[in-house]
Backbone as a ProteinNet text record, in pm:
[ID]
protein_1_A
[PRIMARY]
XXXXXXXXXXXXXXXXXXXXXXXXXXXXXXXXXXXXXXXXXXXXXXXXXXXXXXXXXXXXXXXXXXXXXXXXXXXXXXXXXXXXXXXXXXXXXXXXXXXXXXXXXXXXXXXXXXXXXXXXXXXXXXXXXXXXXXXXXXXXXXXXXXXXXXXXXXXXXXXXXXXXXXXXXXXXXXXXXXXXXXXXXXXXXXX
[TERTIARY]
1931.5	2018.9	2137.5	2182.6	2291.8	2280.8	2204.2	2166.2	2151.7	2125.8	2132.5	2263.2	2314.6	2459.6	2507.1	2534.9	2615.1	2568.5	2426.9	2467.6	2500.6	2499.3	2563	2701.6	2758.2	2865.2	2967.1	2853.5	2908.7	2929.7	2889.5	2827.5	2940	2901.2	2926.6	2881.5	3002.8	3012.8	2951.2	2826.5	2755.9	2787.8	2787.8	2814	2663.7	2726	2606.3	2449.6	2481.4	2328.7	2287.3	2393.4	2294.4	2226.7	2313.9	2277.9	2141.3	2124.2	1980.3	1875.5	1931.3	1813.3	1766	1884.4	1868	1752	1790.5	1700.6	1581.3	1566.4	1374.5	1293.9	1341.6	1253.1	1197.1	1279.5	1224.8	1126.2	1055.8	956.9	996.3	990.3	1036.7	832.5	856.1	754.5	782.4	724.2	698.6	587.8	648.8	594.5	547.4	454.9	460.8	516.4	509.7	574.9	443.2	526.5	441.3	391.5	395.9	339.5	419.5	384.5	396.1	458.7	569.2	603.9	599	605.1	633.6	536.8	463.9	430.2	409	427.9	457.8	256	316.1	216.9	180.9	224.5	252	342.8	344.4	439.3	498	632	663.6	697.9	697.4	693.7	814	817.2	876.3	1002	1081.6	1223.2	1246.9	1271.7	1311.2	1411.2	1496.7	1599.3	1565.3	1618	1584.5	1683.6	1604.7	1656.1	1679.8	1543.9	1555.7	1494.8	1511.1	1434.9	1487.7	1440.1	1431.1	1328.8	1360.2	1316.3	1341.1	1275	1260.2	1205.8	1264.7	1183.2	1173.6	1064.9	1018	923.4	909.1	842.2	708.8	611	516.6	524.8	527.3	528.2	385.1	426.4	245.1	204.2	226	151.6	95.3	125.7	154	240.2	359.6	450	515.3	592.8	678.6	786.9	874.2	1039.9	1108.6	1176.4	1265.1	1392.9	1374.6	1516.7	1632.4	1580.9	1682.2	1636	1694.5	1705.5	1764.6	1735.7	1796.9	1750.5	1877.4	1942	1952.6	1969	1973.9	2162.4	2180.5	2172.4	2171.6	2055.4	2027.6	1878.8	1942.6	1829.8	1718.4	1567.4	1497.5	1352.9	1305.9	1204.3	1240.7	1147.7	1117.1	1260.8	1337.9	1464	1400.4	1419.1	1357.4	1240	1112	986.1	1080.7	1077.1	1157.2	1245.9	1355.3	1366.2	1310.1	1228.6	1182.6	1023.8	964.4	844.5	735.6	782.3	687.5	636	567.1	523.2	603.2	603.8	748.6	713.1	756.4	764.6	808.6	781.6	846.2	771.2	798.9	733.5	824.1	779.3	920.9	788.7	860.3	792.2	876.7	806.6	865.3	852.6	945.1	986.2	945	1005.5	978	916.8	889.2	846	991.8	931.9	1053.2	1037.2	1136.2	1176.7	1217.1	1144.5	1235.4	1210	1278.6	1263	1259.3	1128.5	1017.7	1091.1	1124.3	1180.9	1105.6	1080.7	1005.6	1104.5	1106.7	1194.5	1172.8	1038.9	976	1062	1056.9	1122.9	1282.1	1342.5	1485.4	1543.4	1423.8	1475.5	1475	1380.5	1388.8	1519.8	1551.6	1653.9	1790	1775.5	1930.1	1940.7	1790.9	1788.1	1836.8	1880.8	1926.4	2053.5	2115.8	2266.4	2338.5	2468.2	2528.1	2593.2	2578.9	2629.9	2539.1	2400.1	2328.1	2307	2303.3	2299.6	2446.1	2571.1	2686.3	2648.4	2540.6	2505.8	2468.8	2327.7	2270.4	2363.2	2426.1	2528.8	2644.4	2633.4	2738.7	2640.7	2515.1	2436	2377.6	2366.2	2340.5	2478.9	2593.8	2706.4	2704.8	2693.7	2681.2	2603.5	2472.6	2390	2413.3	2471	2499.2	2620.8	2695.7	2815.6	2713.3	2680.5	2586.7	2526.5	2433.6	2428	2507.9	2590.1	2696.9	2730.3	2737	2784.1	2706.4	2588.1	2447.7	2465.5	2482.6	2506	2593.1	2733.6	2856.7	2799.2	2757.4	2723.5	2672.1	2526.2	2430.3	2467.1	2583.6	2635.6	2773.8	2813	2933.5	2969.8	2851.3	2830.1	2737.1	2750.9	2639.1	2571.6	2420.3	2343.7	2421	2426.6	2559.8	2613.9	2686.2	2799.6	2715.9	2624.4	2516.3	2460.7	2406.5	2336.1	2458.8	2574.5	2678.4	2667.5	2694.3	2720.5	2567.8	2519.3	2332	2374.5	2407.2	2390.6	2526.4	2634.9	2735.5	2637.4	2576.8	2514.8	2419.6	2314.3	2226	2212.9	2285.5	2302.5	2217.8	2078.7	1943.3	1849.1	1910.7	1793.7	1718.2	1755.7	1623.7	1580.3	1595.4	1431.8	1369.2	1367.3	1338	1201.9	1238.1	1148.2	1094.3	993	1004.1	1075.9	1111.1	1231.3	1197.1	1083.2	1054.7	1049	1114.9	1172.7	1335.9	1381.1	1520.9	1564.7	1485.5	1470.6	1440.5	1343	1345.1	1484.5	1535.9	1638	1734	1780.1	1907.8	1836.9	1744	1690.6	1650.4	1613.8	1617.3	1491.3	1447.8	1289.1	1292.5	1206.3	1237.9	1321.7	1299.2	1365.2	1501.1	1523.1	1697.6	1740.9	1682.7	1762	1736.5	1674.1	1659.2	1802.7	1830.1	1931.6	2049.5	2048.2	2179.6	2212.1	2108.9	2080.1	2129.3	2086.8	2154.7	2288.2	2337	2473.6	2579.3	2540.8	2610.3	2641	2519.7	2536.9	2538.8	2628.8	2637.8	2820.4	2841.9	3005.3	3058.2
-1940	-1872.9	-1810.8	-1886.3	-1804.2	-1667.1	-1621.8	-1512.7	-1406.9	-1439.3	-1319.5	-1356.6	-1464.5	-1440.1	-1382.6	-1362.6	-1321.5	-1128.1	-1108.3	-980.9	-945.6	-1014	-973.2	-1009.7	-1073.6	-1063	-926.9	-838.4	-764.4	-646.3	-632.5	-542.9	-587.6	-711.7	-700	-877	-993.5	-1138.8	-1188.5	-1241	-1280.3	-1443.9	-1438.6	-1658.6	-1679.1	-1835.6	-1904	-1845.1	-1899.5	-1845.6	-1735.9	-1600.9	-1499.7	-1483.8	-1555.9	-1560.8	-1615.7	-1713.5	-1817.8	-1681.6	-1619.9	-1588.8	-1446.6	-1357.6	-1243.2	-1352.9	-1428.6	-1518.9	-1526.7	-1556.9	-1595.8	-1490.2	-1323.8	-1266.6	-1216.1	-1327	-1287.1	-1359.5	-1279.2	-1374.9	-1309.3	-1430.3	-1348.6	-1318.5	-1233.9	-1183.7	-1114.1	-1106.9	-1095.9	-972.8	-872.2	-773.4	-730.5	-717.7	-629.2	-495.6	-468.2	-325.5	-232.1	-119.8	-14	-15.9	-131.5	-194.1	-73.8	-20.5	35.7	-85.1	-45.1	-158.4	-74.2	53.2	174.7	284.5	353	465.8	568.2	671.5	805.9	828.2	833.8	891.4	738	650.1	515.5	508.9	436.1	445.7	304.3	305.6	182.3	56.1	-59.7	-176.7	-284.2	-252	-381.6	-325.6	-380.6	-326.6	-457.2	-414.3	-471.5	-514.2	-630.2	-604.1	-704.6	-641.2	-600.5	-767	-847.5	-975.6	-987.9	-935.4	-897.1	-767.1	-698.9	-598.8	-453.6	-366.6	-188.2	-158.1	-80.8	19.9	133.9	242.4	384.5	447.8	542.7	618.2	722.3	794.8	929.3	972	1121.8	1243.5	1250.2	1319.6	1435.9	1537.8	1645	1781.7	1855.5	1991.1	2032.5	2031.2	2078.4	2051.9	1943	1820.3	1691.2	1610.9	1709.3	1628.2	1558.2	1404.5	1365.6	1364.8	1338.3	1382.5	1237.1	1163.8	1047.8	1073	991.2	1039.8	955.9	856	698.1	581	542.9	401.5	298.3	167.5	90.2	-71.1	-120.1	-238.5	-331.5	-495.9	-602.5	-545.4	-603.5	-643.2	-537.6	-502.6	-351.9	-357.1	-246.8	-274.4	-166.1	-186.2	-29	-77.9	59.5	106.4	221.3	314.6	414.7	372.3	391.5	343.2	480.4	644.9	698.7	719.5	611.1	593.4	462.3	386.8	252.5	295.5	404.9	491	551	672	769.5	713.3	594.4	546.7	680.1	724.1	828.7	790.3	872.2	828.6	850.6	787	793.5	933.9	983.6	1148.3	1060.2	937.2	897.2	791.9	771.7	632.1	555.1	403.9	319.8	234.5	258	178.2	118.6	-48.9	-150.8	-66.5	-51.9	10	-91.8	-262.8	-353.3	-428.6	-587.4	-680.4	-722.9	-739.4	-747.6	-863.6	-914	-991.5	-992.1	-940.1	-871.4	-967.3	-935.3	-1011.5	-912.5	-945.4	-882.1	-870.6	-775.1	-810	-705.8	-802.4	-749.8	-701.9	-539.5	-480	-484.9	-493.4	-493.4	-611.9	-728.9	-872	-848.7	-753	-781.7	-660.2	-558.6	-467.7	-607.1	-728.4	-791.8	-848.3	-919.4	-997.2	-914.3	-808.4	-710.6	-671.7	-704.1	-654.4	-780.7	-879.5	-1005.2	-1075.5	-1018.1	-1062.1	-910.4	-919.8	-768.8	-798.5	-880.3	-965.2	-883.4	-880.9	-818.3	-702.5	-636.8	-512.1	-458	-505.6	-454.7	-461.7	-525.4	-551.7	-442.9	-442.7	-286.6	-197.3	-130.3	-42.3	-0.5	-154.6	-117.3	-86.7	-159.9	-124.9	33.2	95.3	251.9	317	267.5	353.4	375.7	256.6	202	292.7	331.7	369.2	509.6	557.8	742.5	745	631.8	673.4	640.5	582.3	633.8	747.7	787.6	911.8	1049.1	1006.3	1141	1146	1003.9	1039.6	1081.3	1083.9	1118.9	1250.7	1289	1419.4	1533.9	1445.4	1507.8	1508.8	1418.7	1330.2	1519.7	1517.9	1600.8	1784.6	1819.4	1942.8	1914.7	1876.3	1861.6	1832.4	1735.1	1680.2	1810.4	1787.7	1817.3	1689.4	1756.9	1612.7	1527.7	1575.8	1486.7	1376.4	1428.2	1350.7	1252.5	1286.3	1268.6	1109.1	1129.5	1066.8	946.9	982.3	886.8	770	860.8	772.5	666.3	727.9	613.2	503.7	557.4	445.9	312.7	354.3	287.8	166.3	238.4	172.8	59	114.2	48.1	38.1	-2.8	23.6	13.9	-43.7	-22.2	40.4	140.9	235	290.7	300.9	385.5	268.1	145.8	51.9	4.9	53	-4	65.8	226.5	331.7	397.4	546.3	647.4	687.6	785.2	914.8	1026.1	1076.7	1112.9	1134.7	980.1	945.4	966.3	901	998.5	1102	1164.9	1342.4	1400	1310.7	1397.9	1357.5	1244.6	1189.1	1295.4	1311.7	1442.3	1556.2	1593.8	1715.4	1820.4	1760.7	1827.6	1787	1867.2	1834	1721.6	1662.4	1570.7	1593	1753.6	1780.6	1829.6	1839.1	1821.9	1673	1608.9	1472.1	1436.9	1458.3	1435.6	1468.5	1595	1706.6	1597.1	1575.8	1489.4	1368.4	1291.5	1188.5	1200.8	1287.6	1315.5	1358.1	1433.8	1479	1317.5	1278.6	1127.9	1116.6	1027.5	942.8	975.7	1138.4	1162	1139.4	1134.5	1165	978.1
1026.5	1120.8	1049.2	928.2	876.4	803.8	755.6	699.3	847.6	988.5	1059.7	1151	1106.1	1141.6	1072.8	928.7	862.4	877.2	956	983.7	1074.5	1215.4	1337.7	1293.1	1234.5	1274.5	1191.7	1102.1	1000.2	1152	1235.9	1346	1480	1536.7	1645.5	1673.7	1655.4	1656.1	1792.2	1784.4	1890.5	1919.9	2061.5	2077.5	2001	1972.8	1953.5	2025.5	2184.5	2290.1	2241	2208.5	2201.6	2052.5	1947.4	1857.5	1834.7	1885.1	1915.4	1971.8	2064.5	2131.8	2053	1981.6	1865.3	1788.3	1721.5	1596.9	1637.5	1771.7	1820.8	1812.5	1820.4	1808.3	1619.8	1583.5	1436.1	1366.3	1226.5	1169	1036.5	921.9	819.9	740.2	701.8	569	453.4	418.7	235	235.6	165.3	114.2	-6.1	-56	-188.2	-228	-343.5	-378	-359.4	-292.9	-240.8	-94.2	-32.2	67.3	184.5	268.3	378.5	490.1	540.2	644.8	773.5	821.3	927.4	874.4	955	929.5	977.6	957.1	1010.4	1137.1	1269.9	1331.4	1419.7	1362.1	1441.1	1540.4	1701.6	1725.8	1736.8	1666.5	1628.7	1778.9	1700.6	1807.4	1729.4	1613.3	1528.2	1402.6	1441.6	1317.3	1247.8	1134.8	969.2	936.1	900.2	844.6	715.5	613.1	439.7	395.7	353.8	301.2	140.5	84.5	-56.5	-75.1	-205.8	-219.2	-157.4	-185.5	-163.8	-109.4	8.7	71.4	80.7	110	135.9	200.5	312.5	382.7	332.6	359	309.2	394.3	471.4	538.4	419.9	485.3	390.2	453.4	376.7	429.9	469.3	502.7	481.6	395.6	246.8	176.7	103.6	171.6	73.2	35.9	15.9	-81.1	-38.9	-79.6	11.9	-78.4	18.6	55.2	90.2	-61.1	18.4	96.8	240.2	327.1	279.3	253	215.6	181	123	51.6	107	114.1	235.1	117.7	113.6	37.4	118.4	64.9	171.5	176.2	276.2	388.5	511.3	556.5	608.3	707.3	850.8	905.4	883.5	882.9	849.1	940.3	925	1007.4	1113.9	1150.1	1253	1381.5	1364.9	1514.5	1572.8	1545.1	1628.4	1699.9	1686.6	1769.4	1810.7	1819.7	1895.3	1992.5	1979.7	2098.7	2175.3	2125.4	2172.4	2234.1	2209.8	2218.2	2171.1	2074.6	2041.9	1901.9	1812.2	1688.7	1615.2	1496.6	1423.8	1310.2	1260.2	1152.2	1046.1	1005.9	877.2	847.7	726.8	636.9	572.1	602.5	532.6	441.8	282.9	214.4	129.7	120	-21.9	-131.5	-234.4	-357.8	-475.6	-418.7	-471.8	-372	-418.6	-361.7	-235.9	-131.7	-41.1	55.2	97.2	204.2	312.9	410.1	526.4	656.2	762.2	888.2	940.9	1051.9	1104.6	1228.2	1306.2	1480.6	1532.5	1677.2	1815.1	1902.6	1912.4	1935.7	2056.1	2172.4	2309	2341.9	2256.4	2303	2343	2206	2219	2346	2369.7	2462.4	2639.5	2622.6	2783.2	2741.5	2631.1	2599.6	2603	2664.1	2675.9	2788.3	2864.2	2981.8	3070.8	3019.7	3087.8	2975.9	2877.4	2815.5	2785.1	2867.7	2861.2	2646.9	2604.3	2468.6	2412	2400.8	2351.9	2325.2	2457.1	2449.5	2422.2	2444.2	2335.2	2175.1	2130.7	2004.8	1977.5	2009.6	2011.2	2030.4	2106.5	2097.5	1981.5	1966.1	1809.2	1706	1702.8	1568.8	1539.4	1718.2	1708.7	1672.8	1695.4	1661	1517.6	1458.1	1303.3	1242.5	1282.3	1248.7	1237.4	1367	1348.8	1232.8	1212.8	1163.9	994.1	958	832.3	813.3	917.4	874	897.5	957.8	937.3	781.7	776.1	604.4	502.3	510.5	433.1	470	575.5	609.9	536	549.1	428.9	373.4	305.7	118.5	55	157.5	137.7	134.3	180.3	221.4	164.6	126.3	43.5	-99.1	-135.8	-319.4	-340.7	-469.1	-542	-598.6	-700.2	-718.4	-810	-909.1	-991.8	-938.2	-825	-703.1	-647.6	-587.8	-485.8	-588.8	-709.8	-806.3	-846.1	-898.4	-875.5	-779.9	-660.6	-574.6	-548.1	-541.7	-519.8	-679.9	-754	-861.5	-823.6	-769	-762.5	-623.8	-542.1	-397.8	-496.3	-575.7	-660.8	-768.8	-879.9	-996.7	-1101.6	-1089.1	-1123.8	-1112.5	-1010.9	-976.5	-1028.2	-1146.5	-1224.1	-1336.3	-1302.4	-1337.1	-1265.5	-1153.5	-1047.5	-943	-996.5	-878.5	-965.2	-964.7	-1049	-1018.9	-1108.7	-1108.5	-1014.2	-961	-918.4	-704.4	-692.4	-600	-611	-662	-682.3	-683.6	-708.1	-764.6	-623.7	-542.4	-421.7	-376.2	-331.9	-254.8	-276.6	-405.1	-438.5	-405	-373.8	-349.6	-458.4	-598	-690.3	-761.5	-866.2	-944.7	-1049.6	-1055.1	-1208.1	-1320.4	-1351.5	-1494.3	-1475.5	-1322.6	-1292.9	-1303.3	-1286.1	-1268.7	-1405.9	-1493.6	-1651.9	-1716.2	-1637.8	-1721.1	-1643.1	-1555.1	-1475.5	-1576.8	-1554	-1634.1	-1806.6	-1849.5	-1988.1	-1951.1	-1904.4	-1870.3	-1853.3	-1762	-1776.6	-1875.3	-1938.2	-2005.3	-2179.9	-2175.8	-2301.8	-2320.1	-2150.3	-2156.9	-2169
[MASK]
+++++++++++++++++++++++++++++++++++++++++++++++++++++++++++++++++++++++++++++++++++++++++++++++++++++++++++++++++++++++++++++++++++++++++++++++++++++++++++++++++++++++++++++++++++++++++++++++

């Protein structure tokens, strides 16, 4: 119980009861690396929150290619939130980077469990506020840095990142080709 206290209360300090009753809809599992936890064209039923380990979502385009949107570190929630809203199929893929630890939640469960504690559903409310207010900032980040900036800042968030993924995932994340983030990468770390 203390590990999902210590994230409600980063959010929005739940009593004990609701705390108990947030906890029941969880199950923890164990992932491998590479392992698909969400996938694009699914429509999701179940949200993540990241205990050990890296995650990443990433699109495919038409032709194939995919496109990482984000990276998501413990202590962090992930999976499709827009099919869990929208009850539609989700346009994205969340995959283990590494071997991961996540707790599994039944989002059908916690939508009855809000439909009977107003505690709860103030929870939820703060965790969607939380949530837009991240990506507004991905938003700046993305229209305001350059990759340089952009690449900074992901290393300060994860400071292993590049023993950890290919480069080639990074490279999409900044929006740039491998042999830009080579040239970044040398640029650093000559100064």
């Amino acid at each position: 119980m203390g590990f999902i206290k210590a994230i409600t209360d980063q959010i929005f300090p739940l009593s004990k009861e609701s705390l108990e009753l947030y906890r029941s809809i969880f199950v923890e599992k164990k992932f491998k690396k590479n392992e698909i936890i969400a996938s694009e064209g699914e429509i999701a039923t179940k949200f993540f929150i990241l205990k050990e380990g890296l995650v990443r979502s990433f699109v495919i385009d038409t032709k194939g290619k995919d496109h990482t949107r984000s990276f998501f570190v413990p202590i962090t929630t992930t999976g499709s939130l827009e099919s869990l809203i929208t009850k539609q199929p989700s346009h994205s893929n969340y995959q283990c980077l590494t071997d991961c630890v996540l707790l599994e939640g039944d989002f059908l469960k916690f939508e009855e469990l809000m439909e009977t504690s107003q505690e709860l559903t103030t929870y939820y409310a703060k965790t969607l506020e939380k949530v837009f207010l991240i990506m507004i900032e991905r938003i700046t980040e993305l229209s305001t840095l350059n990759a340089t900036e952009v690449y900074t800042n992901l290393k300060k968030e994860i400071p292993n990142i590049d023993n950890l993924i290919p480069q080639y995932q990074i490279a999409s994340y900044l929006n740039v080709t491998p042999v830009q983030l080579s040239r970044i990468r040398k640029e650093l770390y000559s100064k």
